[in-house]
VEXVO-655130 format. One record per residue (C-alpha): residue number from 1; residue in three letters; z, y negated, x negated. Coordinates in nm, 3 decimals, decimal comma. Layout:
N
{NUM ALA {Z Y X}}
...
***
This chain:
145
{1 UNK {1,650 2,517 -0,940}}
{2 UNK {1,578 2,346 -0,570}}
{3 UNK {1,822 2,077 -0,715}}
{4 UNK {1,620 1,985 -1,007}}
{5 UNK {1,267 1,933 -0,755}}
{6 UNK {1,457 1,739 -0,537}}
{7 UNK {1,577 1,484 -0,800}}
{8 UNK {1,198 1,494 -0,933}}
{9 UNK {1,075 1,437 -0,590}}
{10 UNK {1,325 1,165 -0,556}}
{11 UNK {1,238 0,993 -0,888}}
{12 UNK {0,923 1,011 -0,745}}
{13 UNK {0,980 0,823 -0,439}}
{14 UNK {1,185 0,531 -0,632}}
{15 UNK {0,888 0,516 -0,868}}
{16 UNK {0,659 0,514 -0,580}}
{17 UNK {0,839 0,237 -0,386}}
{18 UNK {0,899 0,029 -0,741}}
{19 UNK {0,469 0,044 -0,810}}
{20 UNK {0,375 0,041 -0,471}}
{21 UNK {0,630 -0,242 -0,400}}
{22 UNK {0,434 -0,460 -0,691}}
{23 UNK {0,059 -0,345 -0,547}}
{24 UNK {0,200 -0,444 -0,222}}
{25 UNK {0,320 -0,794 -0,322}}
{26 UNK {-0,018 -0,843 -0,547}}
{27 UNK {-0,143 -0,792 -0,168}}
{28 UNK {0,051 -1,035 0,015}}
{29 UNK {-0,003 -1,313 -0,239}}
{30 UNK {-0,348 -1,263 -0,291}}
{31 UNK {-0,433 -1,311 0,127}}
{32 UNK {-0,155 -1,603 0,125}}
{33 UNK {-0,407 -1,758 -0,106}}
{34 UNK {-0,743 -1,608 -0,009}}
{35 UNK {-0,623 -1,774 0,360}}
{36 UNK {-0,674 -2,076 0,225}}
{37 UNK {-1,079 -1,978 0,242}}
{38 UNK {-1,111 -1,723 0,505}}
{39 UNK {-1,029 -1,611 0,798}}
{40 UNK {-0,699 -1,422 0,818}}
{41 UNK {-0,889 -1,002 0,888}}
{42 UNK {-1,100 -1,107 0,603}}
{43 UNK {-0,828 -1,234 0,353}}
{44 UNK {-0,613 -0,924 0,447}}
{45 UNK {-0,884 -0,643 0,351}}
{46 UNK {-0,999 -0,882 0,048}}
{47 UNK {-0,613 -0,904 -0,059}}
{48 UNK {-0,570 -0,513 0,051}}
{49 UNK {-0,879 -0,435 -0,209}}
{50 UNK {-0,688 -0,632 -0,503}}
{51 UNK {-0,384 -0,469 -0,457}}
{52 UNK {-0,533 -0,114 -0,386}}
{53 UNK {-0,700 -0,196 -0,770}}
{54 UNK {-0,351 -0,234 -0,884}}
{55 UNK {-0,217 0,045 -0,718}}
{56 UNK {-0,446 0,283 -0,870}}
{57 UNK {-0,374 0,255 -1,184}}
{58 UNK {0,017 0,174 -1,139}}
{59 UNK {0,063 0,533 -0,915}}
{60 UNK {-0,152 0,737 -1,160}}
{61 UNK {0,015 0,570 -1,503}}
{62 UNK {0,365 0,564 -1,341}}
{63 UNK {0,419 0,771 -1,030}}
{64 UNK {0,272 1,075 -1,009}}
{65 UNK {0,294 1,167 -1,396}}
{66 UNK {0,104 1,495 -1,332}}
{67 UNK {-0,202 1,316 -1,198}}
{68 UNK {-0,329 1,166 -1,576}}
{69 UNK {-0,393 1,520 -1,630}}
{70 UNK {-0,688 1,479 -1,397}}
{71 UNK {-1,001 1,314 -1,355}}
{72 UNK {-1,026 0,962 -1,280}}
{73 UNK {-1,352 1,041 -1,159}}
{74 UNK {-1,206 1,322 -0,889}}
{75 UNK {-0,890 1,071 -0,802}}
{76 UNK {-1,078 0,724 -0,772}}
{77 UNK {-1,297 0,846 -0,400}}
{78 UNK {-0,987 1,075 -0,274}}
{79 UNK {-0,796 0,701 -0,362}}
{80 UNK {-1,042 0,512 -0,207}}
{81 UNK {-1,030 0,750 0,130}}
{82 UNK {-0,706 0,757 0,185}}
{83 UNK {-0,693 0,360 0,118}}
{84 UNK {-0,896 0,314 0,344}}
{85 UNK {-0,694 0,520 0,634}}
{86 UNK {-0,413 0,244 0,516}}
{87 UNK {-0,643 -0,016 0,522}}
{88 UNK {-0,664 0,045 0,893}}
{89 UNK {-0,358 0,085 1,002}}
{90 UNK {-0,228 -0,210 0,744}}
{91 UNK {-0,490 -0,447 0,968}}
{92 UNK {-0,432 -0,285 1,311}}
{93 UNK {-0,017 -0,327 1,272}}
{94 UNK {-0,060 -0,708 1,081}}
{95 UNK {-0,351 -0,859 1,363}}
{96 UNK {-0,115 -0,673 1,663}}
{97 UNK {0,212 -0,821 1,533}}
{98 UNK {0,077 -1,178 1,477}}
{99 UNK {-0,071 -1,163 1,863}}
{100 UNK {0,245 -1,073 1,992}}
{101 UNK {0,437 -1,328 1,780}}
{102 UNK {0,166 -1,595 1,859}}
{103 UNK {0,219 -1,493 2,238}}
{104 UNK {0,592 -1,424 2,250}}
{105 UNK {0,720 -1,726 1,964}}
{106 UNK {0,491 -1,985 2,033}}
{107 UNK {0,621 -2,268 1,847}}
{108 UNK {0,589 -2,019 1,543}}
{109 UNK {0,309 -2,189 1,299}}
{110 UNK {0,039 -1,971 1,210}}
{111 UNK {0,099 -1,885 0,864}}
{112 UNK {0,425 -1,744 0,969}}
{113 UNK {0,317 -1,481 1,158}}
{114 UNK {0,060 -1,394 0,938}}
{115 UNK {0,315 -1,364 0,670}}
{116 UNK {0,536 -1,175 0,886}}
{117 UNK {0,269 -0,948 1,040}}
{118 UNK {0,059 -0,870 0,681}}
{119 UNK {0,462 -0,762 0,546}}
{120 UNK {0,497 -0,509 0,820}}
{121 UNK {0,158 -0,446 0,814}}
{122 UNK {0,199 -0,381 0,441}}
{123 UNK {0,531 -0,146 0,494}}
{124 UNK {0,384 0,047 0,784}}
{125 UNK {0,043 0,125 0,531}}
{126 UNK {0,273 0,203 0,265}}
{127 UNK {0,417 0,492 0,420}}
{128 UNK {0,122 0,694 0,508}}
{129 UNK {-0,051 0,604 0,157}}
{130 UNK {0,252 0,773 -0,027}}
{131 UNK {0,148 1,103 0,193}}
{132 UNK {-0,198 1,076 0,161}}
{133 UNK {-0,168 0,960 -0,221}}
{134 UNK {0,099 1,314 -0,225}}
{135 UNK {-0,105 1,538 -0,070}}
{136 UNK {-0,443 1,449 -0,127}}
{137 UNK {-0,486 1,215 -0,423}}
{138 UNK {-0,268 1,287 -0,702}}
{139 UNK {-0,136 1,628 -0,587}}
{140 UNK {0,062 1,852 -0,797}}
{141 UNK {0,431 1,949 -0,895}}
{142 UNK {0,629 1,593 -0,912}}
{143 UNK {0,791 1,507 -1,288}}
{144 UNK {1,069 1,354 -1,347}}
{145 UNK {1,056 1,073 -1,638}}
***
């Protein structure tokens, strides 16, 4: 019986990193492009806010099957919270990096290391949203497909 939750909980992680990977690369493109009219902090939470939209509905149709038994209503300011906690530490990790690449590459242009630093940003963020999204968000017994 402990075999059949962990392969659930595993399905669960591959869906996770499958929807979040596509919410997360919504994110990345979107502040590649919304660089082109803002300043990099403000392209990054603008970006984070279209891919959070897409994650949203891609974690609660896809991920966490149990969690379209519940309220949108009761999920979307639990989502929002704990999006915001990633939101944080997505543009803490991504302004740090491209410092320290700025100061330790210096003949790296720019938009490099803001591509570089938003990716790790993006993959550090990533992890404690699955928690947060786990625990807090769409919490329950994890379904296999």
């Amino acid at each position: 019986m402990a075999r059949a939750t962990n392969r659930g909980t595993d399905g669960e992680v591959v869906r996770f990193l499958i929807a979040g990977g596509s919410a997360a690369a919504i994110n990345w493109l979107a502040r590649i492009l919304l660089s082109l009219a803002f300043p990099f902090e403000a392209a990054l939470i603008l970006a984070y806010a279209i891919g959070m939209a897409a994650g949203f509905w891609l974690y609660r149709r896809f991920v966490f099957r149990g969690a379209q038994a519940g309220s949108v209503r009761g999920q979307l300011p639990v989502f929002l919270a704990v999006n915001m906690v990633g939101m944080g530490v997505v543009l803490a990790v991504s302004a740090g990096l491209v410092a320290v690449l700025g100061a330790m590459v210096p003949g790296l242009p720019r938009a490099a290391a803001e591509a570089l630093g938003h990716g790790v940003g993006i993959g550090v963020g990533a992890v404690a949203n699955y928690f947060g999204h786990r625990l807090l968000t769409f919490g329950g017994t994890p379904q296999t497909l």
